[in-house]
C-alpha positions in Angstrom: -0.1 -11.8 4.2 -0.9 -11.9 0.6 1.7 -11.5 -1.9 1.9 -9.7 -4.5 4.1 -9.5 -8.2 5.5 -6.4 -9.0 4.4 -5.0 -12.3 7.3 -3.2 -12.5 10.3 -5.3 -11.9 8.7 -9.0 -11.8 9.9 -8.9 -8.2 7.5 -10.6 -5.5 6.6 -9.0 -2.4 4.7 -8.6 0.5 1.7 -6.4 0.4 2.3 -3.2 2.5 0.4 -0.8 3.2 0.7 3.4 2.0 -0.4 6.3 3.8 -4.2 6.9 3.6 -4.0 10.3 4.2 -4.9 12.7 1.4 -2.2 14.5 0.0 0.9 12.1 0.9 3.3 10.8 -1.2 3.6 7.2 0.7 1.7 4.8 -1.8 1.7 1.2 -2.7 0.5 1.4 -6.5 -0.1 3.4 -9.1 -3.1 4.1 -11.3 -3.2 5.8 -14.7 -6.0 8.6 -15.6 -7.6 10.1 -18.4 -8.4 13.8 -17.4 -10.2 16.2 -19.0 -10.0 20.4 -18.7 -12.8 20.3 -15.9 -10.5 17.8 -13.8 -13.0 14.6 -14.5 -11.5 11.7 -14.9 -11.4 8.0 -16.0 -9.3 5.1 -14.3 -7.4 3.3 -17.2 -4.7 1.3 -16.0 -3.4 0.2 -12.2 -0.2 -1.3 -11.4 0.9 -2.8 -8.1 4.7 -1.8 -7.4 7.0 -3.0 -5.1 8.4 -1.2 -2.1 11.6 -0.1 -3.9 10.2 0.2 -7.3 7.7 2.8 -5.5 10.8 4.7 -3.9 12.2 5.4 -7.7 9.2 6.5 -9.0 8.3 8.9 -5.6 12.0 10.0 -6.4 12.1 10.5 -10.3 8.9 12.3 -10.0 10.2 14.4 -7.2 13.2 14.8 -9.5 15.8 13.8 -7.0 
């Protein structure tokens, strides 16, 4: 196993794997876009984020 540092929270961790199935919303980072009004886009940033720093995003964007 590799670990990894959460950009988040600082916390370490082991990697773990998210769903690969399109559509889901099990992931293990996160990765910021430029998008334009056609739906093109540009990769800017990516961020590696723990398991539970994943969980509060999933849910804050869910708005639970």
């Amino acid at each position: 196993m590799r670990a990894k540092k959460c950009d988040r929270c600082g916390k370490l961790y082991e990697h773990y794997d998210g769903n690969k199935k399109k559509g889901t919303k099990d992931a293990n980072g996160l990765l910021l876009i430029d998008r334009d009004l056609d739906k093109k886009y540009w990769s800017r940033s990516d961020y590696d984020l723990c398991p539970e720093c994943m969980v509060q995003l999933i849910d804050f964007i869910s708005n639970k």
